[in-house]
C-alpha positions as CSV (number, residue, x, y, z in Angstrom):
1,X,8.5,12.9,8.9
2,X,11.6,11.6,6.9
3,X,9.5,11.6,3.2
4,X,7.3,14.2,2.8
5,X,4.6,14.8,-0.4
6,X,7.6,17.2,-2.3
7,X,10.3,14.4,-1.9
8,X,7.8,11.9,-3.1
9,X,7.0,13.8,-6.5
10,X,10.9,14.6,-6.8
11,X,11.9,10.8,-6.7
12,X,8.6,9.7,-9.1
13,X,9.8,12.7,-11.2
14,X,13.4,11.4,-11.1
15,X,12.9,8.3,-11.6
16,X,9.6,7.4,-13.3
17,X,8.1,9.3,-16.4
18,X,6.2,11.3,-14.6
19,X,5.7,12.7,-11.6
20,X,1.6,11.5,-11.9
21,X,3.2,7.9,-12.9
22,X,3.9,6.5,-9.3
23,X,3.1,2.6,-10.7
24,X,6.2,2.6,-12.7
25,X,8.5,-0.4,-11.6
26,X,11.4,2.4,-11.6
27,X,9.3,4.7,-9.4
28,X,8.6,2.0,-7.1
29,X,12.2,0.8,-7.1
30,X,13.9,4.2,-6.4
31,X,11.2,4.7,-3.7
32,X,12.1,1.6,-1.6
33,X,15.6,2.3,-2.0
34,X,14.9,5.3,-0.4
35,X,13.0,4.0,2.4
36,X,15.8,1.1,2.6
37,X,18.4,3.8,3.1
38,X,17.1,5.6,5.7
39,X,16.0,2.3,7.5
40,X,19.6,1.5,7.3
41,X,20.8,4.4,8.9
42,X,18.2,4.0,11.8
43,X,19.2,0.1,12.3
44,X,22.6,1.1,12.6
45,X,21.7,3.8,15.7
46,X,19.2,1.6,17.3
47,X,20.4,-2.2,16.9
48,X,17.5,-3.8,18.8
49,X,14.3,-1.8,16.7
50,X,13.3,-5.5,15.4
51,X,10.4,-4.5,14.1
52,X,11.9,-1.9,11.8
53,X,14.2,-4.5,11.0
54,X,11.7,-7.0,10.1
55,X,10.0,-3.8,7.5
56,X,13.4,-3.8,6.5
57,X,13.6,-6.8,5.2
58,X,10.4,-7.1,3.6
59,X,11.5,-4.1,1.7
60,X,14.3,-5.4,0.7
61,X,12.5,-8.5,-0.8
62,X,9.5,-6.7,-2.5
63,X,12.4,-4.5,-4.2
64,X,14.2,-7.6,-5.6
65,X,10.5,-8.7,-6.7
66,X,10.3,-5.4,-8.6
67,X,13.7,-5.8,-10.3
68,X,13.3,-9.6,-11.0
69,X,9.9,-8.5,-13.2
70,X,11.8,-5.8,-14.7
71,X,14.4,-7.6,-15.4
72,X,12.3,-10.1,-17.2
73,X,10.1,-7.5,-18.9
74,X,12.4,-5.2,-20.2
75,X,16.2,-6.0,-19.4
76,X,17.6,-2.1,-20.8
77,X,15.4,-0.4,-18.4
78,X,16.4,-3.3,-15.7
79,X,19.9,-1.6,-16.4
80,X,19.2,1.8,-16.7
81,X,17.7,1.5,-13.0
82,X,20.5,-0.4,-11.5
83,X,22.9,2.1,-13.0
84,X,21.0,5.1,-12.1
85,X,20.4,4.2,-8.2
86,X,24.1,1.9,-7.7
87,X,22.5,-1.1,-7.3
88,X,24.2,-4.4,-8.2
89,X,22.9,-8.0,-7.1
């Protein structure tokens, strides 16, 4: 399994404020990006997996959900979170 229960708390602990606080919209945002990544490199070894691509791109678009409210909320942490994981829109 590509994300196991220690790579979990190390991203939330990263990330989040906590490694207990796995609602933050950071947390949740460094976790997809992590999911997106490895995705990524699996698309690009098996081109016709269209279901993965489909999760793919739902990922994609619940992330850009997440940054849109954080953005909105609080733009600094918007900022700190794009900086942190390279981001850019």
């Amino acid at each position: 399994m590509y994300l196991t229960g220690e790579k979990k708390k190390e991203i939330f602990k990263k990330h989040g404020k906590s490694v207990t606080a796995t609602g933050t919209p950071e947390s949740q945002i460094a976790l997809f990006t992590y999911r997106i990544a490895h995705l990524t490199k699996h698309l690009a070894a098996n081109k016709k997996d269209y279901s993965t691509q489909r999760a793919l791109l739902k990922l994609v678009g619940k992330r850009r959900s997440l940054l849109n409210y954080l953005k909105k909320r609080d733009i600094e942490r918007y900022r700190a979170i794009i900086k942190d994981l390279k981001l850019r829109k």
